[in-house]
Each structure stands twice: as structure tokens, then as C-alpha cells.
Residue frames as qw, qx, qy, qz and C-alpha x, y, z in Angstrom:
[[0.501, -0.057, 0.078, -0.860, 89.85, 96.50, 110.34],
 [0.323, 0.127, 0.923, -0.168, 87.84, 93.39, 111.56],
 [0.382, -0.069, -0.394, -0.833, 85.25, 92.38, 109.31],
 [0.536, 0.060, 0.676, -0.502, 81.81, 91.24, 110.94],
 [0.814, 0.213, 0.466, -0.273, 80.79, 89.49, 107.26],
 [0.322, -0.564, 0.602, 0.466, 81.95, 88.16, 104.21],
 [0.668, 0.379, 0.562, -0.309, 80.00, 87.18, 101.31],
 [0.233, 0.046, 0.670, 0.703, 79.11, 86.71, 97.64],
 [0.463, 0.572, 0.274, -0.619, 76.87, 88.67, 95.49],
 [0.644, 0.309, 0.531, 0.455, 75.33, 87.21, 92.08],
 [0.235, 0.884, 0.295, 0.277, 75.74, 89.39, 89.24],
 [0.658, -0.290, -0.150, 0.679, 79.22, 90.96, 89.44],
 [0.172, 0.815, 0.034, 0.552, 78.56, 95.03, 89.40],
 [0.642, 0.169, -0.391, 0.638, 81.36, 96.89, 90.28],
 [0.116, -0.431, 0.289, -0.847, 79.62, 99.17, 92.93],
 [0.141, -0.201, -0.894, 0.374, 78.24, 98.30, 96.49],
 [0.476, -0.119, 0.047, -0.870, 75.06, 100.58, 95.98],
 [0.414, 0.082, 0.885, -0.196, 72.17, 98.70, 96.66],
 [0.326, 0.049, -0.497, -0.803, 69.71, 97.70, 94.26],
 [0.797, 0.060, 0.413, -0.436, 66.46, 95.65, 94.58],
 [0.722, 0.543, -0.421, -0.083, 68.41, 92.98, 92.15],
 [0.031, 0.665, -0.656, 0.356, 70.94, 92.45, 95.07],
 [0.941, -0.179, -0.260, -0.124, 70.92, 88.69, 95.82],
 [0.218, -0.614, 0.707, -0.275, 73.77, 88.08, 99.42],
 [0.955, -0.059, -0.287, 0.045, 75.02, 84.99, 99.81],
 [0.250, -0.783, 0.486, -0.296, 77.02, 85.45, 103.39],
 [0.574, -0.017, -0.818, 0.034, 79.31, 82.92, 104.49],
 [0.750, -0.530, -0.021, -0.396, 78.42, 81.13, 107.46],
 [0.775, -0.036, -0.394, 0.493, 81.37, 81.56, 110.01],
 [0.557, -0.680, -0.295, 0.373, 82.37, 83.39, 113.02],
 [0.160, -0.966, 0.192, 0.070, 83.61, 87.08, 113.50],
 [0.508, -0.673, 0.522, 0.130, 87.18, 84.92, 114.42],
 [0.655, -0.041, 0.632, 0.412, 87.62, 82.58, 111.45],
 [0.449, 0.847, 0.081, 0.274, 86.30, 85.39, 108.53],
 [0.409, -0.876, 0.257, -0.010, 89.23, 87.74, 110.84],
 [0.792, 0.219, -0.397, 0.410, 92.08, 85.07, 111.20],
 [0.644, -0.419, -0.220, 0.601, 94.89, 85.99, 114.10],
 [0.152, -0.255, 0.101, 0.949, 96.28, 88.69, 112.10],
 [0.339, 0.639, 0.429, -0.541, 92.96, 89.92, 110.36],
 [0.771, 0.547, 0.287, 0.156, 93.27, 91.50, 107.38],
 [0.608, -0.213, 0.296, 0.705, 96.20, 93.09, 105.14],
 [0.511, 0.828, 0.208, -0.102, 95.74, 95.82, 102.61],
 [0.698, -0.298, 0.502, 0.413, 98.94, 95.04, 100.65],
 [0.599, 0.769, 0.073, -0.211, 99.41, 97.26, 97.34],
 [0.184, -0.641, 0.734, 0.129, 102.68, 95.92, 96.88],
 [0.294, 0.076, 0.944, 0.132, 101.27, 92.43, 96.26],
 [0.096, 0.073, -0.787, -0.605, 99.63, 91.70, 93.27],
 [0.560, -0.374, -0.570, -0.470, 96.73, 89.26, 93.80],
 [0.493, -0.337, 0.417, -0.685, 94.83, 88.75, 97.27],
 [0.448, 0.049, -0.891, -0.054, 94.93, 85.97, 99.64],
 [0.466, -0.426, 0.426, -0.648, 93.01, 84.52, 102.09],
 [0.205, -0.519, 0.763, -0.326, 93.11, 82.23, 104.81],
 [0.272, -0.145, -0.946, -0.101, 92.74, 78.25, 104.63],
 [0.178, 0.276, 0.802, -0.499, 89.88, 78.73, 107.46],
 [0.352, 0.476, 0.074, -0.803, 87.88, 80.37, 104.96],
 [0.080, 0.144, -0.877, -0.451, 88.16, 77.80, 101.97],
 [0.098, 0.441, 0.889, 0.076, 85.49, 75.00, 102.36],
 [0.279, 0.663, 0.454, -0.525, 82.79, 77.72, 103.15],
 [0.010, 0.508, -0.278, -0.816, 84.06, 79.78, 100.69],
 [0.090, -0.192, 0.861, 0.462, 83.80, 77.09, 98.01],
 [0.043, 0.476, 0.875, -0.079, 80.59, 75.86, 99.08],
 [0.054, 0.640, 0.098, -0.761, 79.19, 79.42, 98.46],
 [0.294, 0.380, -0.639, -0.601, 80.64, 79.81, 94.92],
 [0.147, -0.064, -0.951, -0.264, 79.32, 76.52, 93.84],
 [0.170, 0.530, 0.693, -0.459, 75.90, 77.42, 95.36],
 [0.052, 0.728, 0.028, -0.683, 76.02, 80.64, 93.37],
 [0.180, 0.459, -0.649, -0.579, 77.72, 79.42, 90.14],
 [0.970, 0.110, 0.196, -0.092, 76.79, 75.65, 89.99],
 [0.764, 0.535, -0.238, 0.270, 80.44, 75.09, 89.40],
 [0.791, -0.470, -0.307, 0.244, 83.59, 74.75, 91.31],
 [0.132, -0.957, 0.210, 0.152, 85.96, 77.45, 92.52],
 [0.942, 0.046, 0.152, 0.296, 89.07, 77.07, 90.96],
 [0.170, -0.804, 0.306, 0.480, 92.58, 79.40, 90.33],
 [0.525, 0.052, 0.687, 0.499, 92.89, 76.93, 87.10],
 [0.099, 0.251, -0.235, -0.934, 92.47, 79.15, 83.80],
 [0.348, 0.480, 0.801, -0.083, 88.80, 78.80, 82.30],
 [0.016, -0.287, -0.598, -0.749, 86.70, 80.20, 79.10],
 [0.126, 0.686, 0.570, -0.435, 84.24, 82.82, 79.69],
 [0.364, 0.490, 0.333, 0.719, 82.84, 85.07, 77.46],
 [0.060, -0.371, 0.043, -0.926, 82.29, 88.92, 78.32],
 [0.635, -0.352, -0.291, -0.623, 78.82, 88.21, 79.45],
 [0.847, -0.084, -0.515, 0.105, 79.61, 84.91, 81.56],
 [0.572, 0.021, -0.412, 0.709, 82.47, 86.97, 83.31],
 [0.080, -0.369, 0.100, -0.921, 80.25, 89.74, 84.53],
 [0.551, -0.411, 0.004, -0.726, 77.84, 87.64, 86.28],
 [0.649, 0.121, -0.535, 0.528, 80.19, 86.04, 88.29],
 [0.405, -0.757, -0.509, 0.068, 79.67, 86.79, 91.77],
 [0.025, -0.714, 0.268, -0.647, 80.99, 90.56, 93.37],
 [0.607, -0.382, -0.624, 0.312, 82.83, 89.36, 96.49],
 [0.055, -0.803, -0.050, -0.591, 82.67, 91.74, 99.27],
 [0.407, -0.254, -0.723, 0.496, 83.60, 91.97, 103.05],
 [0.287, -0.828, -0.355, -0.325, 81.79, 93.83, 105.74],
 [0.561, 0.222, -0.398, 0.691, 83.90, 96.25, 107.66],
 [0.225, -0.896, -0.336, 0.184, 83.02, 98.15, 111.13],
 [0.285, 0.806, -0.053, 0.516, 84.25, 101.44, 110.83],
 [0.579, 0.029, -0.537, 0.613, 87.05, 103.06, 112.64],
 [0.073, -0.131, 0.568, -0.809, 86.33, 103.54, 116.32],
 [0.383, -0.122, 0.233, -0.886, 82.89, 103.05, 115.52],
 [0.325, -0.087, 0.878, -0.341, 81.79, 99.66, 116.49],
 [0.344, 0.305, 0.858, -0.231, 78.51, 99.98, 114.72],
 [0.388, 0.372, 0.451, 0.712, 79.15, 102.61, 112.66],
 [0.140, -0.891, -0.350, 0.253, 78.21, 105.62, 115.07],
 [0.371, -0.189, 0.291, 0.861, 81.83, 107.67, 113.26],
 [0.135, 0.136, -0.280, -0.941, 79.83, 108.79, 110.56],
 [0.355, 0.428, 0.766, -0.322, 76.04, 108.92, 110.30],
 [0.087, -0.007, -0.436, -0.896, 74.57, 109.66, 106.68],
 [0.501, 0.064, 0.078, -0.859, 71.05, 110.51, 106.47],
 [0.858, 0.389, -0.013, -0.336, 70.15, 108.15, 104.19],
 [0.626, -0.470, 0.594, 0.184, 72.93, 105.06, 104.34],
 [0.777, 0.359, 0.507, 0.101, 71.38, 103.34, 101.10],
 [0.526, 0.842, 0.120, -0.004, 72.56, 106.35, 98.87],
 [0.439, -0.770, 0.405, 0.223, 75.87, 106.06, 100.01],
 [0.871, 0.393, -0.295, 0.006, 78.36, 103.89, 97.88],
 [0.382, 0.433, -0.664, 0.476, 80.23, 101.98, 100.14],
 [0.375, -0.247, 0.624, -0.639, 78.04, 101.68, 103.31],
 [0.280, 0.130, 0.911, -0.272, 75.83, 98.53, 104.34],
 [0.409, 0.039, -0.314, -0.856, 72.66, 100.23, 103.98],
 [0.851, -0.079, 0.055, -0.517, 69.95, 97.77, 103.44],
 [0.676, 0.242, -0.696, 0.026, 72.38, 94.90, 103.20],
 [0.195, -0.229, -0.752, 0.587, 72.69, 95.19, 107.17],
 [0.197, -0.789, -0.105, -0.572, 69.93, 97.55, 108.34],
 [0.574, -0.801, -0.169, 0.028, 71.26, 96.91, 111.77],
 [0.598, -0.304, 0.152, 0.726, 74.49, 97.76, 111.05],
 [0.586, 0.686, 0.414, 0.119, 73.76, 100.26, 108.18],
 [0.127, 0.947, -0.292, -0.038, 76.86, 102.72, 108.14],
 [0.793, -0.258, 0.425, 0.352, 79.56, 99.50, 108.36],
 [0.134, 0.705, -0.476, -0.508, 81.74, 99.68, 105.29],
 [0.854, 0.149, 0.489, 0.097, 81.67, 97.40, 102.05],
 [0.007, 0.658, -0.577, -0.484, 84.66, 96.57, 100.15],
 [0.870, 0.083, 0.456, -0.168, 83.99, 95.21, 97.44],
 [0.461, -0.212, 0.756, 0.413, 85.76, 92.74, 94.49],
 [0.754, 0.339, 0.112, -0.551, 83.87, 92.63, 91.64],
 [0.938, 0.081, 0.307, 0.141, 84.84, 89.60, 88.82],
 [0.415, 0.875, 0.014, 0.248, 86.30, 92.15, 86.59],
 [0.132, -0.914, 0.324, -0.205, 89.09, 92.49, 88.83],
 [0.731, -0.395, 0.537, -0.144, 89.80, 89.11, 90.49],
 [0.851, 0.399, 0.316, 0.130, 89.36, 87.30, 86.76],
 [0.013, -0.672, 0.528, 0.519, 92.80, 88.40, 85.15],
 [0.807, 0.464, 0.168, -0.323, 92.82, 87.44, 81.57],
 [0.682, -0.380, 0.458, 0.424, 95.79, 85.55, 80.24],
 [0.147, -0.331, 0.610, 0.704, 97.77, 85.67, 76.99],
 [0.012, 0.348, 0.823, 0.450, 94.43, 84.16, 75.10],
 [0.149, -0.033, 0.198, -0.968, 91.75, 86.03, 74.65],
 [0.684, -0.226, -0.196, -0.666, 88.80, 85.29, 76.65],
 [0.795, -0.186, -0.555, 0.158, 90.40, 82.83, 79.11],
 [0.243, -0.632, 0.445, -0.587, 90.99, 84.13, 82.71],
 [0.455, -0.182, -0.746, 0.451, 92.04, 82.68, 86.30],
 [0.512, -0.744, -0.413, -0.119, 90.97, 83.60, 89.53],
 [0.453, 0.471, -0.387, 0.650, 93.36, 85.74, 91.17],
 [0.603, -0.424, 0.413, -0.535, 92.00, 85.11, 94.90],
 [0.622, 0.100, -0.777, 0.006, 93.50, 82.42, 96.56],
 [0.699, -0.460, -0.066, -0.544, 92.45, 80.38, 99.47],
 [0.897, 0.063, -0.348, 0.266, 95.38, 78.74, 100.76],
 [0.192, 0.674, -0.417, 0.579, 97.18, 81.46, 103.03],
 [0.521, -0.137, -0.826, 0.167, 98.01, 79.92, 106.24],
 [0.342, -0.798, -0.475, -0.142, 95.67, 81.13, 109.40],
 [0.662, -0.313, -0.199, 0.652, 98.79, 82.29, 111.23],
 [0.378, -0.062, 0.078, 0.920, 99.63, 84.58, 108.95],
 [0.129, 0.610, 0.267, -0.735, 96.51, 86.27, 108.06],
 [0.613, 0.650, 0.429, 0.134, 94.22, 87.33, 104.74],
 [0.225, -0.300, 0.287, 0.881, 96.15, 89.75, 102.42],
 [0.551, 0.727, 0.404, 0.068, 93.89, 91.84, 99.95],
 [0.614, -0.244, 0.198, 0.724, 96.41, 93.01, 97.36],
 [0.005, -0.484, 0.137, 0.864, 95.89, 95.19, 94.37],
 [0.024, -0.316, -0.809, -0.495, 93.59, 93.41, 92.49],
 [0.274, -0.519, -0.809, -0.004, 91.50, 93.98, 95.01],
 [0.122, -0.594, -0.151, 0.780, 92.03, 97.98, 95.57],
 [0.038, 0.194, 0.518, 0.832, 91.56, 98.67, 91.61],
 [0.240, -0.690, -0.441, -0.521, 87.84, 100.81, 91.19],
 [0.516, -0.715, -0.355, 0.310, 89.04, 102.45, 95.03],
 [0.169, 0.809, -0.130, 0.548, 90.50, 105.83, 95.78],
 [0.848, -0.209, -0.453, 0.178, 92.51, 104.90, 98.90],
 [0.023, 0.782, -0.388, 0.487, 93.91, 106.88, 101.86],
 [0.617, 0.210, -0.465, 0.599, 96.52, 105.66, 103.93],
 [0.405, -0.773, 0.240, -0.426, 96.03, 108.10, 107.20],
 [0.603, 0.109, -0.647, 0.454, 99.45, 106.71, 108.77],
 [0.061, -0.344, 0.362, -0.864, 98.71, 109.40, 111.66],
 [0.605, -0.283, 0.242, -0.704, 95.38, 108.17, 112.81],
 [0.129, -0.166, 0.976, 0.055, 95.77, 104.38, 111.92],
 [0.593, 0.483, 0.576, -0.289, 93.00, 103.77, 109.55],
 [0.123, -0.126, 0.372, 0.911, 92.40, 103.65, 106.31],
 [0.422, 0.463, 0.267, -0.732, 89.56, 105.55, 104.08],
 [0.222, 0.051, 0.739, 0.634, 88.25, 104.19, 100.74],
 [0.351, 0.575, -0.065, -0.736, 86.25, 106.29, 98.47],
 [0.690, 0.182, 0.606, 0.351, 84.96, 104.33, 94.84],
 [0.226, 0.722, -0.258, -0.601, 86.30, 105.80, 91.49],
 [0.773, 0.582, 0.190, -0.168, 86.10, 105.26, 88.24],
 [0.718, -0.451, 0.444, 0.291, 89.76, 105.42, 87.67],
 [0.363, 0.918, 0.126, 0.098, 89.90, 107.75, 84.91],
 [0.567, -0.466, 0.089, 0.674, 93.68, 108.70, 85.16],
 [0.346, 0.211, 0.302, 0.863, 93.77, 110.15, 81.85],
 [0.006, 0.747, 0.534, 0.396, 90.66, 111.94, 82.89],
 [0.687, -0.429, -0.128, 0.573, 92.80, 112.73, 85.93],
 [0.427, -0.146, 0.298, 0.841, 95.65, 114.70, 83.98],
 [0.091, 0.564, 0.614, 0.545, 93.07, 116.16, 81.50],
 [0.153, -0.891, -0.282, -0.320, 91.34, 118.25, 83.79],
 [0.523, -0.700, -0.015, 0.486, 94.62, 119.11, 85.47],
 [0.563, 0.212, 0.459, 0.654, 95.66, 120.17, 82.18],
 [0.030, 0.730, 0.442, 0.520, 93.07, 122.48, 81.74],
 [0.560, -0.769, -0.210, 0.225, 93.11, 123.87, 85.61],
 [0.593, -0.325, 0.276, 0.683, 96.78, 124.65, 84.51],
 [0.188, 0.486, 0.449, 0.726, 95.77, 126.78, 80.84],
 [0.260, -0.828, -0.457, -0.195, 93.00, 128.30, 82.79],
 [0.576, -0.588, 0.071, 0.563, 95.78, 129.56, 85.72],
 [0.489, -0.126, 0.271, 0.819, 98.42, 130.88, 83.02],
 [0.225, 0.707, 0.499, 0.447, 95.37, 132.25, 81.06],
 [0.409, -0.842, -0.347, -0.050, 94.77, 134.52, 84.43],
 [0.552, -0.508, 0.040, 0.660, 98.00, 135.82, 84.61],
 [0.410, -0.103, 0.155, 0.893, 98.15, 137.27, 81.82],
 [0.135, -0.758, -0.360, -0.527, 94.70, 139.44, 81.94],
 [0.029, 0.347, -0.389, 0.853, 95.28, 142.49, 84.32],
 [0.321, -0.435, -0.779, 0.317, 93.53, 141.38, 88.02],
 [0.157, -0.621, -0.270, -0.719, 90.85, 143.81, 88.27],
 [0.657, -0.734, -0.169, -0.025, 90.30, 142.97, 92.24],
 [0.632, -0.245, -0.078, 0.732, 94.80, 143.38, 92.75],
 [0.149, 0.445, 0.087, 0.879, 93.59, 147.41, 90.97],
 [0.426, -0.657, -0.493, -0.379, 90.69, 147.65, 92.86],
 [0.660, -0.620, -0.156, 0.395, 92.65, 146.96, 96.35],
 [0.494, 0.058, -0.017, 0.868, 95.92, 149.28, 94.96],
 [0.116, -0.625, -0.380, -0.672, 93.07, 152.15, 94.04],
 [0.616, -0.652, -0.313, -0.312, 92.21, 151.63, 97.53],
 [0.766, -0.316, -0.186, 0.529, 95.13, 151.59, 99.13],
 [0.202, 0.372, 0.236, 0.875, 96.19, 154.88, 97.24],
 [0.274, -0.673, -0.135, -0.673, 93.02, 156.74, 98.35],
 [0.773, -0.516, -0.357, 0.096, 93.47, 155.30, 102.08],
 [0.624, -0.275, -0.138, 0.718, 97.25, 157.00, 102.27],
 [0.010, 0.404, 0.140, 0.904, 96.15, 160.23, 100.53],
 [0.512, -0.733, -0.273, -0.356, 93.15, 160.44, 103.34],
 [0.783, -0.270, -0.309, 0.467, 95.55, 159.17, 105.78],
 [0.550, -0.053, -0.101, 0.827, 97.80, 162.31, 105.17]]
């Protein structure tokens, strides 16, 4: 899926709603060098998420606008607080088939989670995926030191890869059949997951074993249908 921007937001929260807080810092490059040859990857197989040397300098020059400090994949001290307001990267994606985002039209884009909205208004149904710090920052063996797990060194040939750091807070569909895919944000509750299939499941066995007043209702009726019948 080409993306038509690419940016940082300060203040890393882990949804793309908008807010009136919402400070964009887009880079400032072409459709073809955010894109690369092969565009992008969505690669849940790989770990962390790369992307392409053409992107670097800008990139950098961004972060260091944003942070006052330099981008780096070397491990650094942050506390809680420090690491949350760290920028939320994001890309801007046109939706499939629809160029400008004519596929799916919500009333009201802004209330969406996941569309443009007021970040584009002329684009306002595009798609944003976003990163937040909380994901990218993987904390190492010490607590309260993290790297950057986005790197900026893949070669242009081959194309950006966004791996599985960068799917984590996403319900994700695959649609091999139509060639696209769909992302939905979640909260990634598994145990909350299993829990309320747990219960879906008690609730089921309860119902078997109380007599099904609508399976008498239809026999009753079936009964008085063959006695009229005859």
C-alpha cells in the first residue's frame, strides 16, 4: 500500500484519534522516496521494522527537531514518563482501490480511529498506521534502558519492512483473496480474549441443559399441524 506521508507526532499516544494536542511533524520527501521500489512490507515474521536508507537524513532531522536529541538504535535511559513522550511515528496510507479514500466514506472521519481525519482534511478517509514509542523502545535486560527498534539502514532496492513491533496495538487481516490488508486498533487483551470465550462456552453448555422452550413450541406445532393435516 503506497503511502502519500510519513511523519512524527510529539507525545507518543498509542491511538491515531485526533486530538486538539496533536502536533505533525511530516517528513519532507516525495510520494517515491517515503515508497522506495518495493514500497512497503508488512512482515510478522520479522521482529523489528526497517526502513529504507532514502529515508534516514530526513528522518533524523525530524527526530532531532522533535526531541532536541539524536536518533539513535544505541541503548539509552528513560524513565516511564520520558518514554511516552517520545514521538508516535505514523505513515499515511491511501486505501485499497480508493485513491483518495472514496472505498469507505464515514460520516464523520475524525471519530474514526485509524483514518486521517483532520490530519489531512483533503484526504480525510486515507489510513494511519501508527508506531507509538511504547512499541519501537524495547527495553533491555536493565530496567529502564531501551533501544530503538526501527532501523534506517535497509537498502532502497529492497524496500521498508514494518515487522511486529510495529503491528502490536493492531487487529490485522490478511485478505489473501482480495490483496489487501485491513487493520482495526485493539487493546490486545488476549486474556480478555479467552475470558469471554470462556464464559460464551458456560453460557452454551448452561443452555443445553434447560429444556428449549421454542424446540416444544415448534414440536407442539408440528403435532397439531399432522393431526389437522389428517
Amino acid at each position: 500500500t503506497p503511502t502519500t506521508s510519513w511523519s512524527c507526532r510529539i507525545s507518543g499516544a498509542e491511538s491515531m484519534m485526533y486530538d486538539v494536542t496533536l502536533t505533525v511533524n511530516k517528513l519532507d520527501l516525495e510520494e517515491e522516496t517515503l515508497n522506495g521500489k518495493e514500497e512497503f512490507n508488512f512482515d510478522s515474521g520479522t521482529t523489528d521494522t526497517y526502513f529504507t536508507n532514502g529515508l534516514s537524513d530526513e528522518f533524523r532531522r525530524v527526530w532531532r527537531e522533535v526531541t532536541k536529541r539524536e536518533y539513535t538504535n544505541d541503548e539509552v535511559e528513560l524513565s516511564d514518563a520520558e518514554l511516552r513522550k517520545l514521538p508516535t511515528v505514523f505513515l499515511q496510507m491511501i486505501p485499497h482501490e480508493g485513491g483518495v479514500g472514496d472505498e469507505f466514506v464515514a460520516d464523520d472521519p475524525r471519530a474514526v480511529p485509524g483514518l486521517a481525519g483532520k490530519v489531512d482534511v483533503g484526504l480525510p478517509n486515507d489510513v494511519l498506521f501508527a508506531i507509538p514509542p511504547t512499541h519501537y523502545m524495547q527495553e533491555g535486560a536493565k530496567p529502564g534502558v531501551y533501544a530503538s527498534r526501527i532501523y534506517l539502514d535497509r537498502d532502497d532496492d529492497m524496500g521498508s519492512v514494518l515487522g511486529s513491533n510495529a503491528m502490536m496495538g493492531y487487529d490485522i487481516l490478511f485478505d489473501m483473496d482480495a490483496a489487501r490488508i485491513g487493520f482495526a486498533e485493539s487493546d490486545c487483551d488476549y486474556l480478555k480474549v479467552i475470558k469471554a470465550a470462556e464464559t460464551d462456552t458456560a453460557e452454551e453448555a448452561a443452555g443445553a441443559d434447560e429444556p428449549s422452550v421454542g424446540a416444544a413450541a415448534s414440536a407442539e406445532g408440528s403435532d397439531a399441524k399432522s393431526k389437522d393435516d389428517s
